[in-house]
TORKOL-4160 file (C-alpha; in steps of 0.2 Angstrom, whole numbers, padded with zeros to 4 digits, m for minus):
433
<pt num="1" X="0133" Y="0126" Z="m0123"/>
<pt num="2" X="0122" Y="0110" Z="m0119"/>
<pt num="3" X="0114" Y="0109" Z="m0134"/>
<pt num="4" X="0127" Y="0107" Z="m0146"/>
<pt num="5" X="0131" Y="0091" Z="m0134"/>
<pt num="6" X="0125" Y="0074" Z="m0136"/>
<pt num="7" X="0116" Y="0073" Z="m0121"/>
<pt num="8" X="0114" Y="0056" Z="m0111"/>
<pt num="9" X="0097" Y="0048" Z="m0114"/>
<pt num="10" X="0089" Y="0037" Z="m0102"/>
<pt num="11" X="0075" Y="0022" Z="m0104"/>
<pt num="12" X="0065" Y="0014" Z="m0095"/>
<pt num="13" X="0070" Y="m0001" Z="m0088"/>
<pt num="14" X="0051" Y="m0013" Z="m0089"/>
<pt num="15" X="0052" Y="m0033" Z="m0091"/>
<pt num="16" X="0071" Y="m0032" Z="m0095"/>
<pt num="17" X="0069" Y="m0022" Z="m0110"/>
<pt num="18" X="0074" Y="m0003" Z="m0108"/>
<pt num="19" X="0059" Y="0006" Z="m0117"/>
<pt num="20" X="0062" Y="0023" Z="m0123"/>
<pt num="21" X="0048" Y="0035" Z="m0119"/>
<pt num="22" X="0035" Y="0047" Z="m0127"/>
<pt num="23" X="0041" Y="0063" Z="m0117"/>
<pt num="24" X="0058" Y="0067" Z="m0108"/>
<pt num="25" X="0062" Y="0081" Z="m0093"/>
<pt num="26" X="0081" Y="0091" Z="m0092"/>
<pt num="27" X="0094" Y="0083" Z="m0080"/>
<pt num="28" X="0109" Y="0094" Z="m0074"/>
<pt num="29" X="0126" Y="0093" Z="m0072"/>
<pt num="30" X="0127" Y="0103" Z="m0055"/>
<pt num="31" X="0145" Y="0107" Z="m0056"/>
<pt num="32" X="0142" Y="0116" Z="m0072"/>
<pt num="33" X="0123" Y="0120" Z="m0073"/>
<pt num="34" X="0119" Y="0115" Z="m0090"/>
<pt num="35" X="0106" Y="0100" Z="m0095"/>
<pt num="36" X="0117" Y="0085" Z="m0100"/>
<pt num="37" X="0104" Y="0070" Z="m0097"/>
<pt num="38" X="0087" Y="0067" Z="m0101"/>
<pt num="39" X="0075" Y="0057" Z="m0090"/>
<pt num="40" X="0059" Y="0049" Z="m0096"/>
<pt num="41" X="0043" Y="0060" Z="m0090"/>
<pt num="42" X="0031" Y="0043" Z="m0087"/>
<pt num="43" X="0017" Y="0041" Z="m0080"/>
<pt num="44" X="0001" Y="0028" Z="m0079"/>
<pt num="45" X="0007" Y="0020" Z="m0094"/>
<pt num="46" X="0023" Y="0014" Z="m0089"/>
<pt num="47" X="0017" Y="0012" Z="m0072"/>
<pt num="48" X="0005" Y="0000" Z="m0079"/>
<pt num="49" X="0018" Y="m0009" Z="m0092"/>
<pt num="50" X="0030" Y="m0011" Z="m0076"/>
<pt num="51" X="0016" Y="m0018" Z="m0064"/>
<pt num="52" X="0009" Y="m0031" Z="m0078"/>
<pt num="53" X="0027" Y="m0036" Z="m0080"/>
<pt num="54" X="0029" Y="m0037" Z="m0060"/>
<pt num="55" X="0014" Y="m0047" Z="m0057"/>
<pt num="56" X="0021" Y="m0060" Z="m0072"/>
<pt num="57" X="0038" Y="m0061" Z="m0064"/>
<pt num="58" X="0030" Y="m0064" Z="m0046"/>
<pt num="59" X="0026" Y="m0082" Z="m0046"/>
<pt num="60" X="0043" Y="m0087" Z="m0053"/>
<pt num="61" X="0054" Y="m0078" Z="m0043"/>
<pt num="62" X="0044" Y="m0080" Z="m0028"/>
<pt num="63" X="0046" Y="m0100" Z="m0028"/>
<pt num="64" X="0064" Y="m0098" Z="m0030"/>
<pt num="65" X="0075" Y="m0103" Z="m0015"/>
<pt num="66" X="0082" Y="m0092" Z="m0003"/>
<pt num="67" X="0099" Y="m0100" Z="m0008"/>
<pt num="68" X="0096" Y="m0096" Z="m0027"/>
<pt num="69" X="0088" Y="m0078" Z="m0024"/>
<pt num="70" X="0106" Y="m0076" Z="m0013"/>
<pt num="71" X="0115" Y="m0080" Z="m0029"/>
<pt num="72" X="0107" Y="m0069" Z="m0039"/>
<pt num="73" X="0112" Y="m0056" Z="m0027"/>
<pt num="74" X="0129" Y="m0059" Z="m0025"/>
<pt num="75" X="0131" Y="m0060" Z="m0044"/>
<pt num="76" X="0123" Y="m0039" Z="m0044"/>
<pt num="77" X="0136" Y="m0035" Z="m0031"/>
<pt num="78" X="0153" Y="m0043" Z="m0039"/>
<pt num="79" X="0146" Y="m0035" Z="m0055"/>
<pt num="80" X="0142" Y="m0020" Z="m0047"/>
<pt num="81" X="0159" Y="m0019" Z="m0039"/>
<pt num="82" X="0168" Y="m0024" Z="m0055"/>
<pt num="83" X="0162" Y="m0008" Z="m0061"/>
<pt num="84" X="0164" Y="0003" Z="m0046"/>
<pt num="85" X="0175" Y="0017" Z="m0053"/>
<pt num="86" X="0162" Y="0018" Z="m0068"/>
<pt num="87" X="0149" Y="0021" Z="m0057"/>
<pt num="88" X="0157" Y="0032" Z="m0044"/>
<pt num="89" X="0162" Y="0043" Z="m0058"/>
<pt num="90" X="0143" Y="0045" Z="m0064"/>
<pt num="91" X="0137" Y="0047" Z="m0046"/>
<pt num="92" X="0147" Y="0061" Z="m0044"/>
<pt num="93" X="0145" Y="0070" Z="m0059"/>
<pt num="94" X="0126" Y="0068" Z="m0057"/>
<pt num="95" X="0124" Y="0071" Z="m0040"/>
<pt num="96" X="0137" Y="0083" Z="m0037"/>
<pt num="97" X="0146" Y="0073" Z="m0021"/>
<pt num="98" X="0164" Y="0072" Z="m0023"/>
<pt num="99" X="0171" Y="0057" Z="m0032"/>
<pt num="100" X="0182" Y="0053" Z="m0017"/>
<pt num="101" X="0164" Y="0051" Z="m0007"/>
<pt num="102" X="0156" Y="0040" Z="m0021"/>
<pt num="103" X="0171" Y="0031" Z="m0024"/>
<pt num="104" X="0171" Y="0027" Z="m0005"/>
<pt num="105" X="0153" Y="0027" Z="0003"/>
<pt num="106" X="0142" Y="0029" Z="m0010"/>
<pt num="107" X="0145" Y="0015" Z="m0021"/>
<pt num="108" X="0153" Y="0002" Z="m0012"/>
<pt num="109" X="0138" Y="0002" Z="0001"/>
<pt num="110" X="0129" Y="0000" Z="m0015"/>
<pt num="111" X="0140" Y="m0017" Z="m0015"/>
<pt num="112" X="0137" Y="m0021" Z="0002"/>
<pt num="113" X="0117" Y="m0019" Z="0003"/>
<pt num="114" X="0117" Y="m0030" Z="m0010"/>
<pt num="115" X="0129" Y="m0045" Z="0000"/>
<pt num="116" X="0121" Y="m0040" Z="0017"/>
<pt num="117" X="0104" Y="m0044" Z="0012"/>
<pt num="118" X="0110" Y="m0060" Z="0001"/>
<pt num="119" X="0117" Y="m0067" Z="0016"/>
<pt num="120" X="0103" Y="m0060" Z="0029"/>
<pt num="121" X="0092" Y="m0070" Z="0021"/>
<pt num="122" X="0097" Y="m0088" Z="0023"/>
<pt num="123" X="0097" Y="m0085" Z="0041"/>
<pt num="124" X="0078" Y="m0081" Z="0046"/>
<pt num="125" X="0069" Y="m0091" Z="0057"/>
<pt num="126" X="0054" Y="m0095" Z="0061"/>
<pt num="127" X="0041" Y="m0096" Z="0081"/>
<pt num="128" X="0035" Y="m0113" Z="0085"/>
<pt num="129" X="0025" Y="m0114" Z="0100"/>
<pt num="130" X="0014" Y="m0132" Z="0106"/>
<pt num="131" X="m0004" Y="m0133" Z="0114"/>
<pt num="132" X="m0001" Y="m0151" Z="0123"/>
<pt num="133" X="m0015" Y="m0151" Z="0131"/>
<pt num="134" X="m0026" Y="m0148" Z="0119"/>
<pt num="135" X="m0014" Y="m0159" Z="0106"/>
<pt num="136" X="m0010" Y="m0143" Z="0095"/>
<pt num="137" X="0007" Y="m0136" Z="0087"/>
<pt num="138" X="0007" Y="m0119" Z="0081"/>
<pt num="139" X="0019" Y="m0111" Z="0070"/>
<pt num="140" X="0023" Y="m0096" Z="0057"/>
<pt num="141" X="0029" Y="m0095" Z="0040"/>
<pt num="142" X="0034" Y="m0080" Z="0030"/>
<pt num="143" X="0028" Y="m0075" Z="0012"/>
<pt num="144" X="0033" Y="m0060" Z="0001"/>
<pt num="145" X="0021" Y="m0048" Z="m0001"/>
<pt num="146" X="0018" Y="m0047" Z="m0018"/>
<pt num="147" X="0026" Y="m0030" Z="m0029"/>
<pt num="148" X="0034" Y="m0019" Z="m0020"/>
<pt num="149" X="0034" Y="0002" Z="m0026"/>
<pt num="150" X="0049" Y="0007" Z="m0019"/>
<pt num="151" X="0054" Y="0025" Z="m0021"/>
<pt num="152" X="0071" Y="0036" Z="m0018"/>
<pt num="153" X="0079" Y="0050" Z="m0015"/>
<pt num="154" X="0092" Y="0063" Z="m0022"/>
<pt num="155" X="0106" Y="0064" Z="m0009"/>
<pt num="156" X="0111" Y="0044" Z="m0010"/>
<pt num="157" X="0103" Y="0041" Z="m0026"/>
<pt num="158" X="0112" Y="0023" Z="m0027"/>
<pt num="159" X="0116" Y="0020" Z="m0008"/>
<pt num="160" X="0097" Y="0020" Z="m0004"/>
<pt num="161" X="0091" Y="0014" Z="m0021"/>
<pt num="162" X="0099" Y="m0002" Z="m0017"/>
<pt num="163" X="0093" Y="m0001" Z="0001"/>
<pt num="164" X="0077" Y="m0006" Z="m0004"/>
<pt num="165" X="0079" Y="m0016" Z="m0017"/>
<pt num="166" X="0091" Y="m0028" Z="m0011"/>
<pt num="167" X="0078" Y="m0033" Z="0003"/>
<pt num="168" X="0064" Y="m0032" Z="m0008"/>
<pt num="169" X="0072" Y="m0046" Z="m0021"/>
<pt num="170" X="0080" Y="m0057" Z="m0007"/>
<pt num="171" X="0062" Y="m0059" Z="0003"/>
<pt num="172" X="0055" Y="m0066" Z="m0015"/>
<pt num="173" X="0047" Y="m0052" Z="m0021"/>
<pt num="174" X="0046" Y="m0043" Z="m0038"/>
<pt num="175" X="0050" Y="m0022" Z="m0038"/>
<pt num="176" X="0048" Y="m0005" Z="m0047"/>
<pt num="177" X="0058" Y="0008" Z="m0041"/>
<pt num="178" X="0056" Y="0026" Z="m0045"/>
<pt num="179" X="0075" Y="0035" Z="m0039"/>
<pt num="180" X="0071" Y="0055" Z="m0041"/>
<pt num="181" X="0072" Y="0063" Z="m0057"/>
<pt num="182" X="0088" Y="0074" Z="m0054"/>
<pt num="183" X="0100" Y="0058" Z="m0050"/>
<pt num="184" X="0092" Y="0045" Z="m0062"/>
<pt num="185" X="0108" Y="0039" Z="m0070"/>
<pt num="186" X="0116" Y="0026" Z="m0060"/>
<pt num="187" X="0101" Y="0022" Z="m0056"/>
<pt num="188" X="0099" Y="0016" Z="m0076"/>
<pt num="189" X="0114" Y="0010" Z="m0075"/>
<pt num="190" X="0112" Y="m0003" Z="m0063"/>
<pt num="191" X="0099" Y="m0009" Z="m0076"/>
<pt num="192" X="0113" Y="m0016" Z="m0087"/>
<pt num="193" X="0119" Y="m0027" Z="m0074"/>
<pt num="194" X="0102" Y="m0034" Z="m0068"/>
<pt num="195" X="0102" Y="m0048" Z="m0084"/>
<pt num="196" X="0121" Y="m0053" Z="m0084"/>
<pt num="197" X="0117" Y="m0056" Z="m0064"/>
<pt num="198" X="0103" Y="m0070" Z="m0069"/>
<pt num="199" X="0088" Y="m0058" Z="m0062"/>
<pt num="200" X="0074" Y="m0063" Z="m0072"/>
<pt num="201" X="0065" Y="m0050" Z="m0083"/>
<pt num="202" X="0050" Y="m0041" Z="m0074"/>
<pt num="203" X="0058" Y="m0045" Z="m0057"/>
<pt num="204" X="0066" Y="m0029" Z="m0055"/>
<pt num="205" X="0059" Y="m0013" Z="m0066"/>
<pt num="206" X="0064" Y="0005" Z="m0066"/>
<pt num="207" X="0052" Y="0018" Z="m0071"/>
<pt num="208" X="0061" Y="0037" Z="m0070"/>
<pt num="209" X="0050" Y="0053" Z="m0068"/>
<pt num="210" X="0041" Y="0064" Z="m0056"/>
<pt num="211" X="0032" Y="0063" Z="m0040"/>
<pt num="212" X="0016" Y="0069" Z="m0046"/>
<pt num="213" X="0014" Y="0059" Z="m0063"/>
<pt num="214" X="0025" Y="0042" Z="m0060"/>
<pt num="215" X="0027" Y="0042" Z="m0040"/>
<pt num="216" X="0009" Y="0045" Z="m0038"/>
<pt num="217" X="0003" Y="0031" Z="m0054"/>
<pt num="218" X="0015" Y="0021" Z="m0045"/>
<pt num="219" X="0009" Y="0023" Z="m0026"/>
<pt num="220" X="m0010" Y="0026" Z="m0028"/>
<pt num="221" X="m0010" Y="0008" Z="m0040"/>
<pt num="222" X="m0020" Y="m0005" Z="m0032"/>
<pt num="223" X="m0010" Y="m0018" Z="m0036"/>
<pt num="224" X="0004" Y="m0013" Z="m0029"/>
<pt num="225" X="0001" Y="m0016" Z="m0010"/>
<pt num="226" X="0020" Y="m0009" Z="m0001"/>
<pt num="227" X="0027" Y="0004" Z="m0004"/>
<pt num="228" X="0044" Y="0009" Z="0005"/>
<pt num="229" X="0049" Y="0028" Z="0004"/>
<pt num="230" X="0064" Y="0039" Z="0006"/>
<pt num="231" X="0060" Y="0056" Z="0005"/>
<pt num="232" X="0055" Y="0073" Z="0014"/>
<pt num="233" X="0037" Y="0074" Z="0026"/>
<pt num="234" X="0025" Y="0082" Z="0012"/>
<pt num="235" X="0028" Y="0069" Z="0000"/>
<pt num="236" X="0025" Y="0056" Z="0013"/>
<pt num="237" X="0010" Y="0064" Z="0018"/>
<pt num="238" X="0004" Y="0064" Z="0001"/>
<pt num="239" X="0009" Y="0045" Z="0001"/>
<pt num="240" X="m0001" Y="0041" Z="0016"/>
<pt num="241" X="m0015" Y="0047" Z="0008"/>
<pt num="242" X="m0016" Y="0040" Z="m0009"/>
<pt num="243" X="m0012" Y="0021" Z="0000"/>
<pt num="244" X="m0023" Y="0024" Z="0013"/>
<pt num="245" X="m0039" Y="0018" Z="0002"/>
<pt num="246" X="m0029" Y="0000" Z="m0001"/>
<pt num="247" X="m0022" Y="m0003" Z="0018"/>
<pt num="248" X="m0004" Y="m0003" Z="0008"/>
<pt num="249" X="0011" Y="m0008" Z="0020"/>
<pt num="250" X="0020" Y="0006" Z="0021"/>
<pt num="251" X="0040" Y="0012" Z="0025"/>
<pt num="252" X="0041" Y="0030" Z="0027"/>
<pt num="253" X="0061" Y="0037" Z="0031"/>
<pt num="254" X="0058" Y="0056" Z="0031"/>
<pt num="255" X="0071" Y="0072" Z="0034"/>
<pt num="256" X="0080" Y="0074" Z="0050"/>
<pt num="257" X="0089" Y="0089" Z="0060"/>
<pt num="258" X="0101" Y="0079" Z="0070"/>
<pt num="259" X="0110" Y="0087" Z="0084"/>
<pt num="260" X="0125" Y="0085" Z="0087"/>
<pt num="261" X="0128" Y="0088" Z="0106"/>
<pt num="262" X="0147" Y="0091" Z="0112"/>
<pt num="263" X="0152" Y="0092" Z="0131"/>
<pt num="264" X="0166" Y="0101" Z="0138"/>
<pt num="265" X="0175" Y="0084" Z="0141"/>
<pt num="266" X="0172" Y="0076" Z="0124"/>
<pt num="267" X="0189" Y="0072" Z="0114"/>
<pt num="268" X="0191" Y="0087" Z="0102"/>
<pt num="269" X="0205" Y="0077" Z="0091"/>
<pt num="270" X="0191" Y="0065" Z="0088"/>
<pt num="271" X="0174" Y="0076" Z="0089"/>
<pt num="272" X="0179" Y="0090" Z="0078"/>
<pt num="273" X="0183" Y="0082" Z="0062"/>
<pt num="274" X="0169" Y="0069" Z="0062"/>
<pt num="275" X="0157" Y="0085" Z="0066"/>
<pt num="276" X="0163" Y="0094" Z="0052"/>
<pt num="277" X="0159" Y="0078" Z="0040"/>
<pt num="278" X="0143" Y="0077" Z="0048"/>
<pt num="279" X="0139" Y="0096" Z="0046"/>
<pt num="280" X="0147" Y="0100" Z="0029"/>
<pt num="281" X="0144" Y="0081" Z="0018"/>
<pt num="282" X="0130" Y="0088" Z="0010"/>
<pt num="283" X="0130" Y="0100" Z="m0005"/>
<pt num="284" X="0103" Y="0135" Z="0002"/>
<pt num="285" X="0106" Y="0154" Z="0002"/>
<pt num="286" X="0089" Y="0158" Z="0007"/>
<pt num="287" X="0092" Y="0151" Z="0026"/>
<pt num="288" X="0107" Y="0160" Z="0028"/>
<pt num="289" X="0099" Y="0178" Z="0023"/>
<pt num="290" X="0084" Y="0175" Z="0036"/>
<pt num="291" X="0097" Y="0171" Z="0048"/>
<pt num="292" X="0102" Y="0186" Z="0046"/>
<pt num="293" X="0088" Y="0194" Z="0046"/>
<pt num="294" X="0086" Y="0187" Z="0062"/>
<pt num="295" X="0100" Y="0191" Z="0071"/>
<pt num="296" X="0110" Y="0175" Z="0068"/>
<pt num="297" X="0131" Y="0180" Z="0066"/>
<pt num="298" X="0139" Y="0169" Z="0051"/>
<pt num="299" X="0159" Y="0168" Z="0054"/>
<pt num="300" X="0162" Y="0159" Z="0039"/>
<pt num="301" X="0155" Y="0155" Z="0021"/>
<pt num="302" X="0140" Y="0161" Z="0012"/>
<pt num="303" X="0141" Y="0182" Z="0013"/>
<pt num="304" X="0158" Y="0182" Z="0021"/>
<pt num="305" X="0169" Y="0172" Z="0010"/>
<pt num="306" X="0171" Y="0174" Z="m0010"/>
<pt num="307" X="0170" Y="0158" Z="m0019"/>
<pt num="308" X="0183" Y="0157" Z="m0033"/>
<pt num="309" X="0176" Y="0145" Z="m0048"/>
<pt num="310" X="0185" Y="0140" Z="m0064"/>
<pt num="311" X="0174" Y="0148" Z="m0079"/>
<pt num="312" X="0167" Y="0132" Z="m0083"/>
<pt num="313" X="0158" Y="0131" Z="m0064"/>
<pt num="314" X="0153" Y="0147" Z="m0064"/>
<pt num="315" X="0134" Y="0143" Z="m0064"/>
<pt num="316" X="0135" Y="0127" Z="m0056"/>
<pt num="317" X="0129" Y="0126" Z="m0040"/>
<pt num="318" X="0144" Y="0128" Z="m0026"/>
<pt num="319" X="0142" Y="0134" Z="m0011"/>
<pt num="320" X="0155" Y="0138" Z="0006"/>
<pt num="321" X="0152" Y="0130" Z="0020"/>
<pt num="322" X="0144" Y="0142" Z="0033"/>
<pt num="323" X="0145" Y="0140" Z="0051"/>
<pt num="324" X="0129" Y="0151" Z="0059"/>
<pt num="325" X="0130" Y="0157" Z="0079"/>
<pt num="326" X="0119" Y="0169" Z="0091"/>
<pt num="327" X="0106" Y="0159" Z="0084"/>
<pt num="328" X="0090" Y="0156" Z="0093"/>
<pt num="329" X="0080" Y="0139" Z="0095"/>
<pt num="330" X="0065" Y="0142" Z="0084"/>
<pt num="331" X="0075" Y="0151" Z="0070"/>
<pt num="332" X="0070" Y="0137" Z="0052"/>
<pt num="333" X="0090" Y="0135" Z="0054"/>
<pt num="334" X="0089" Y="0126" Z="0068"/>
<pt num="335" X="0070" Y="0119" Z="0065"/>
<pt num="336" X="0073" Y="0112" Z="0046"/>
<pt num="337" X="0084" Y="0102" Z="0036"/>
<pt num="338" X="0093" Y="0111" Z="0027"/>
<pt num="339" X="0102" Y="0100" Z="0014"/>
<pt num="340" X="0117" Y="0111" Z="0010"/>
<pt num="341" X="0135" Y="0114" Z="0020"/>
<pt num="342" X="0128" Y="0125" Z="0035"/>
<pt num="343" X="0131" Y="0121" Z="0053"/>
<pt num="344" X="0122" Y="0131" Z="0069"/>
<pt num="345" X="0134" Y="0132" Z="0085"/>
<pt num="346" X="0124" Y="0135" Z="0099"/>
<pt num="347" X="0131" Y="0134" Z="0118"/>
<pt num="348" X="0122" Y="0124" Z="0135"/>
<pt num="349" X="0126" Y="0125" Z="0150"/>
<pt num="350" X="0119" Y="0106" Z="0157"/>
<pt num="351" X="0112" Y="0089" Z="0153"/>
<pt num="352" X="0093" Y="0093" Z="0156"/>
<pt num="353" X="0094" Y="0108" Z="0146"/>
<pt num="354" X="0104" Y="0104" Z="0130"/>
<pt num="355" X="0093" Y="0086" Z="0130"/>
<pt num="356" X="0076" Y="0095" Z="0129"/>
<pt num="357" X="0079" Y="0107" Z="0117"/>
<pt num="358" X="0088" Y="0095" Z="0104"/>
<pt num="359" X="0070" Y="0085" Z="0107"/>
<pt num="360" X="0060" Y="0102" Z="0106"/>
<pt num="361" X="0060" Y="0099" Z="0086"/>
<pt num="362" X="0048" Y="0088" Z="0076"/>
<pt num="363" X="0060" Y="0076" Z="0069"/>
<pt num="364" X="0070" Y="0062" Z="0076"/>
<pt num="365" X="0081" Y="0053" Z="0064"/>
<pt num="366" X="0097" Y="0052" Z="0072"/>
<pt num="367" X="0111" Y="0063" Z="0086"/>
<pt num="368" X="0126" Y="0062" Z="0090"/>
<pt num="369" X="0135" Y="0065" Z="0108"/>
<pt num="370" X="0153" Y="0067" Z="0111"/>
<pt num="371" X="0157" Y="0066" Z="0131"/>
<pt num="372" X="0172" Y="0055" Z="0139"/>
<pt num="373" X="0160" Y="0053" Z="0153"/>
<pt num="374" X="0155" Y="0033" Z="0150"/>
<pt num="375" X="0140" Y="0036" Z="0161"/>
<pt num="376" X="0131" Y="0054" Z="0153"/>
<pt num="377" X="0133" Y="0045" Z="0136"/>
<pt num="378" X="0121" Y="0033" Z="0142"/>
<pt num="379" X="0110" Y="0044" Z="0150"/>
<pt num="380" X="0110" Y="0056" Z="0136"/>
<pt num="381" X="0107" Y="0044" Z="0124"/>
<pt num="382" X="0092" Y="0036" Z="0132"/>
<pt num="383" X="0083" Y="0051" Z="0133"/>
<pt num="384" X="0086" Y="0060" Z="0115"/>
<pt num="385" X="0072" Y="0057" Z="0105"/>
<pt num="386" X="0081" Y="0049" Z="0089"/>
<pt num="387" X="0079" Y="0032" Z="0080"/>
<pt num="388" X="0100" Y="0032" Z="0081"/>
<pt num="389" X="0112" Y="0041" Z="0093"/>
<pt num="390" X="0132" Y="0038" Z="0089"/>
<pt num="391" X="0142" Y="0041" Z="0105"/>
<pt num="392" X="0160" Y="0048" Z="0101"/>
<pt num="393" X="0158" Y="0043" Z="0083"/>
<pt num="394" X="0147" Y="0045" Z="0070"/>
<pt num="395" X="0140" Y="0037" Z="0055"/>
<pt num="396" X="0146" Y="0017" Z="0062"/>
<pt num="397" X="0132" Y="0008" Z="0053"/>
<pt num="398" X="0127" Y="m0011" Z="0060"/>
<pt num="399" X="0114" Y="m0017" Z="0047"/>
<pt num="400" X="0110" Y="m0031" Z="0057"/>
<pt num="401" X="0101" Y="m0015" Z="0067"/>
<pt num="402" X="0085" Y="m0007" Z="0064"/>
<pt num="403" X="0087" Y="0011" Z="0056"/>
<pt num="404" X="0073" Y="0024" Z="0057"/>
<pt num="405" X="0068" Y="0039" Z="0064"/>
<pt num="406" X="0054" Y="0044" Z="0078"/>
<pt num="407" X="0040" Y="0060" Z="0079"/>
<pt num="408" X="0043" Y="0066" Z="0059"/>
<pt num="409" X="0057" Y="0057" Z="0053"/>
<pt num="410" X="0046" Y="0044" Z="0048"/>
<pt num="411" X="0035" Y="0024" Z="0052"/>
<pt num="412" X="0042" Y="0009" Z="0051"/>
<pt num="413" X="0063" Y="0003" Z="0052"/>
<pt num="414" X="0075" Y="m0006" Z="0038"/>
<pt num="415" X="0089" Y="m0017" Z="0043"/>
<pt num="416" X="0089" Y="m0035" Z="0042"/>
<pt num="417" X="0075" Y="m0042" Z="0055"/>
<pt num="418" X="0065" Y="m0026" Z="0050"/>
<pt num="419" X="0067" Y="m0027" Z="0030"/>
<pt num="420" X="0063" Y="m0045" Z="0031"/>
<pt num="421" X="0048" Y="m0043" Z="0042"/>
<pt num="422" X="0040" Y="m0027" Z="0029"/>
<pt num="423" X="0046" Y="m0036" Z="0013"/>
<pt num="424" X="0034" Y="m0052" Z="0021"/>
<pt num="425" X="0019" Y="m0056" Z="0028"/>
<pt num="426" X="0019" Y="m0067" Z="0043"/>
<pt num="427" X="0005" Y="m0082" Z="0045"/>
<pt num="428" X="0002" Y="m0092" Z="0059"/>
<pt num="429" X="m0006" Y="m0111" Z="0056"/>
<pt num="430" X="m0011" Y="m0121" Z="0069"/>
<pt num="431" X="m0009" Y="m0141" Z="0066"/>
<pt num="432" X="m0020" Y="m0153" Z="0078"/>
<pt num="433" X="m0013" Y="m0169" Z="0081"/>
């Protein structure tokens, strides 16, 4: 049982110093179901230790330049990649993914945002515009923003993690990132890198907990004026609520329920196996039975299939991918996200009718179509309502590119001209000569 086991303890991370604190919360091993972890439960406290130490750290790091903030970076990601089997072992044991996925997507990304953003920043420029005829030259410059709250999800609890904090660090400014409170480990982890790297203390601080006691000590603080969020529409309502009395910057990347639209001339040798990673990568009985219960006919998976477990994973939490048909459009399996391995098959019979009702849902993160026809990928792309369509592929990521969603997938994109331009504030001055 777990509690004859010594169980992992995680600190916080505040001014370089991991601080233990006064009350912890359970963390599961899903593949098993028992507690193995425990999380800091913080709160106003540590969100006040981690903003005093944040504000400290500011000026410093903030002067630095560009060329010594990239270095700083680069040194994370080579000691981040030197440890990459380490970490993809404790990704996927606290998240669930498979260890093939965290050893190949998961944590080297990790690597990447890290170098992207290191390199992205030495190459910014700055308008210039003159006023001869009145003997004026105008021109803008950039400035961090100040601390930045920056909170993440569950599903890529590293991959997005160091999404926002690369981007955050490289445009000068000082961090505290809240991952979620069910994959908090590599998170902590990352922690013992961040002073072997050369990142000063207080620049980066990690404070573990909830949303309603930490997130919401950390979002509603007034001097913490951006906040950049990964998470589901509720929490970001509740976001945009507490920030709206301090104007707060904010970076809101919400759910998605991405079609993936397949025409009768798409190549199947290519579509079928990137749709099947697309529908199944993820890791919910409760949609399946109101399908059901709706009509809905499931060929394959939950309530069809038995799942064989060793006795050890009996109570973790496994689930058979499930494939639903002879399912209508406003059924919540087709209107939600539903983070577990179940795909809807649903047939069209044109262009007009299969874009409108992949657009009749309120969210717009991204789509995929899959068409040999060069000239209905265009057309079909340019009308789906979707921050990101991938035509006859899926899952190609530029970062040079904006990424974000429409309608309730979110406000606000991340890449590199978009990170930078959150992570700062622009000022114009205006020199008469």
């Amino acid at each position: 049982m777990a509690g004859t086991k010594a169980l992992l303890m995680l600190e916080n991370f505040i001014d370089g110093k991991f601080l233990p604190c006064s009350s912890y919360i359970d963390s599961y091993d899903p593949s098993t179901g028992e507690v193995y972890c425990r999380v800091p439960n913080s709160g106003k406290d540590e969100i006040e230790a981690a903003v005093k130490a944040a504000r400290e750290a500011f000026p410093g790091w903030s002067s630095r330049s560009p060329q010594e903030r990239s270095r700083v970076l680069n040194q994370v990601a080579d000691l981040l990649e030197q440890s990459l089997e380490e970490f993809a072992q404790a990704e996927s044991k606290d998240q669930g993914k498979t260890l093939a996925l965290a050893r190949t997507m998961d944590i080297p990304r990790s690597v990447q945002n890290f170098r992207f953003f290191a390199s992205s920043s030495l190459h910014h420029t700055s308008e210039c515009t003159q006023m001869d005829h009145l003997g004026c030259m105008h021109y803008t410059v950039r400035a961090p923003v100040g601390v930045a709250g920056l909170i993440s999800p569950w599903n890529l609890p590293l991959y997005l993690l160091t999404w926002k904090i690369a981007p955050a660090m490289a445009a000068g400014n000082t961090v505290i990132a809240k991952p979620s409170e069910l994959t908090s480990v590599t998170a902590w982890m990352l922690c013992k890198l961040l002073d072997k790297a050369g990142v000063p203390p207080g620049v980066v601080n990690i404070v573990f907990g909830t949303g309603p006691r930490v997130g919401e000590a950390l979002v509603s603080h007034p001097e913490v004026p951006l906040i950049s969020f990964t998470g589901s529409q509720p929490t970001a309502e509740r976001i945009t609520q507490l920030s709206a009395p301090h104007c707060k910057k904010l970076s809101l990347e919400l759910g998605g329920k991405n079609p993936a639209i397949i025409f009768e001339d798409a190549n199947l040798e290519e579509c079928i196996p990137a749709t099947v990673r697309s529908s199944f990568a993820n890791q919910v009985r409760s949609y399946v039975k109101r399908a059901l219960a709706e009509g809905a006919q499931i060929w394959c998976g939950e309530g069809v299939d038995k799942l064989s477990l060793p006795a050890r994973n009996q109570a973790g939490y496994f689930m058979l991918p499930t494939v639903i048909t002879d399912i209508k459009d406003e059924s919540c399996c087709m209107t939600e996200e539903i983070f577990g391995p179940v795909t809807c098959v649903v047939p069209f019979d044109s262009e007009e009718e299969v874009i409108e009702r992949a657009n009749n849902v309120k969210y717009g993160l991204a789509a995929t179509v899959w068409s040999s026809n060069v000239g209905r990928v265009h057309r079909v792309a340019k009308k789906l309502q979707s921050g990101l369509v991938w035509t006859n592929c899926w899952l190609i990521r530029e970062l040079n590119l904006p990424f974000g969603g429409m309608k309730s997938s979110g406000i606000g994109r991340e890449g590199a001209k978009d990170s930078y331009n959150f992570f700062t504030e622009i000022k114009t001055i205006t020199v008469k000569h």
